[in-house]
Structures are given as structure tokens and as C-alpha cells.
C-alpha positions in Angstrom: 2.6 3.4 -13.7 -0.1 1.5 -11.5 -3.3 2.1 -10.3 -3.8 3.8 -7.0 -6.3 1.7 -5.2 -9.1 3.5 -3.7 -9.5 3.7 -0.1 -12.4 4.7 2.2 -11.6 4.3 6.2 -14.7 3.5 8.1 -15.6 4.0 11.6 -14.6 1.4 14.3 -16.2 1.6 17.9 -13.1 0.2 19.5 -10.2 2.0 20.4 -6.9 1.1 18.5 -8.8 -0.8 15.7 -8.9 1.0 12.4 -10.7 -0.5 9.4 -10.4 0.1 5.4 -12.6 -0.6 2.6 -11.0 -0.5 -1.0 -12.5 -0.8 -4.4 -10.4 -4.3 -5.1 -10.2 -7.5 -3.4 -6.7 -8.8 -2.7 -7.6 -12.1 -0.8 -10.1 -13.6 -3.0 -12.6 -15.1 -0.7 -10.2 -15.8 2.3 -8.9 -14.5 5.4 -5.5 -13.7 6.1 -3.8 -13.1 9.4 -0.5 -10.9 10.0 0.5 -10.7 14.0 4.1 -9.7 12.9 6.6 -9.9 10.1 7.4 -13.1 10.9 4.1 -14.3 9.6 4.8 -12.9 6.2 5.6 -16.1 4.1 5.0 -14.8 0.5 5.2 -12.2 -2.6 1.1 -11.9 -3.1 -0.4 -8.4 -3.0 -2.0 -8.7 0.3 1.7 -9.9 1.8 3.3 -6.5 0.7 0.4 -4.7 1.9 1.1 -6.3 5.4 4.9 -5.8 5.1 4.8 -2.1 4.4 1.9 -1.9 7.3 4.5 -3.5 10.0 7.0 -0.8 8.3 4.8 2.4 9.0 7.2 4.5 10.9 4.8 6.9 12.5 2.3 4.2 14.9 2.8 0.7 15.4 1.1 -1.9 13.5 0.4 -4.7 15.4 -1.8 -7.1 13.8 -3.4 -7.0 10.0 -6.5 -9.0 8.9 -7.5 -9.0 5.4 -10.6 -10.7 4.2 -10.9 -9.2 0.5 -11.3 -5.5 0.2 -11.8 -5.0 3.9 -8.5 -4.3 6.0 -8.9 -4.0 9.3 -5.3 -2.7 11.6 -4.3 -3.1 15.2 -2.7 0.1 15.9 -0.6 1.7 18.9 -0.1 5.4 19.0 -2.0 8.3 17.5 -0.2 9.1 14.3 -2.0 6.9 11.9 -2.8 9.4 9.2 -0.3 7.8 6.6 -1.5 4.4 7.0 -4.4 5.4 4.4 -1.7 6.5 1.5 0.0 3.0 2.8 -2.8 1.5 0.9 -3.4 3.4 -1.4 -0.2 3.4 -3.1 0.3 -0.9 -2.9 0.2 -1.2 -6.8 2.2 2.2 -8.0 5.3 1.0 -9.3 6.8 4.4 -11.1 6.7 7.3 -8.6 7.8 10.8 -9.7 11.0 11.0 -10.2 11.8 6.8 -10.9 13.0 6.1 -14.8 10.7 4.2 -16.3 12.5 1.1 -18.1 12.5 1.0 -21.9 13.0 -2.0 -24.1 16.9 -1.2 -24.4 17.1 -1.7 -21.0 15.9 -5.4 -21.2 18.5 -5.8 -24.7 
């Protein structure tokens, strides 16, 4: 269940700086700022985006800005391949595999 958001990376000129464009906005009009975990204050969209950004095992996420649909990543290291599926997969709740509830379960 869930929609997989769409997700297009574009180029960046600086080194360690990589930026996404997908096809919905999850800031509204505004800006929002991640240096670490610590900055993560809420449940919104765009705060479990960050959280499972700072969680990517395979570089290091340093910073996160997201102004809409635009999400732009401090990075360190080279392995940043899975950062794209990251995003992609923010509103999939029912993977393979996961039971999907049914109304007895809410009796």
C-alpha cells in the first residue's frame, strides 16, 4: 500500500552535494533544515524523510534541506546509490512480505 514517490536526481557542480527533484511537495511553501537528528522535532513527511536520510548506512548524511519537492543532501563518502530508493519509498507502508491488517484486527 502507498504510493512510491517519484524521484529524478539532478546534477550538482559541487562535490558532496546531491540534489533530488520529486513529483510532490512535502514542505508546502517552506524551508526546512536537518544538520543532525537532533533537529528532528516532529512526525510530518518531510521529518521521516530526514530521519531515515541520517539512517542511510552506506555514506553519511550530514545535512538535509527541503524546500518542497526539491531535496538537496550533504553527503560523505561515495556509496550514495541507495539514497534515491530512500526517497522513493517515504510513503510505502505494506512491503512484500508485511500482512496487511484487516478489519478483525481492529475488533
Amino acid at each position: 500500500m502507498g504510493q512510491p514517490v517519484t524521484v529524478v536526481q539532478k546534477a550538482s557542480s559541487s562535490p558532496g552535494i546531491l540534489r533530488f527533484e520529486i513529483n510532490r511537495s512535502i514542505t508546502g511553501m517552506g524551508h526546512e533544515r536537518y544538520r543532525s537528528e537532533a533537529d528532528i522535532v516532529d512526525d510530518r513527511p518531510v521529518d521521516e524523510l530526514a530521519r531515515r536520510l541520517f539512517a542511510f548506512e552506506d555514506c553519511k548524511v550530514e545535512r538535509v534541506h527541503v524546500n518542497s519537492n526539491i531535496i538537496t543532501l550533504d553527503v560523505s563518502g561515495y556509496a550514495t546509490a541507495g539514497l534515491h530508493k530512500v526517497i522513493e519509498d517515504l510513503f510505502l507502508y505494506y512491503r512484500p512480505g508485511v500482512r496487511v491488517p484487516t478489519e478483525a484486527d481492529f475488533a
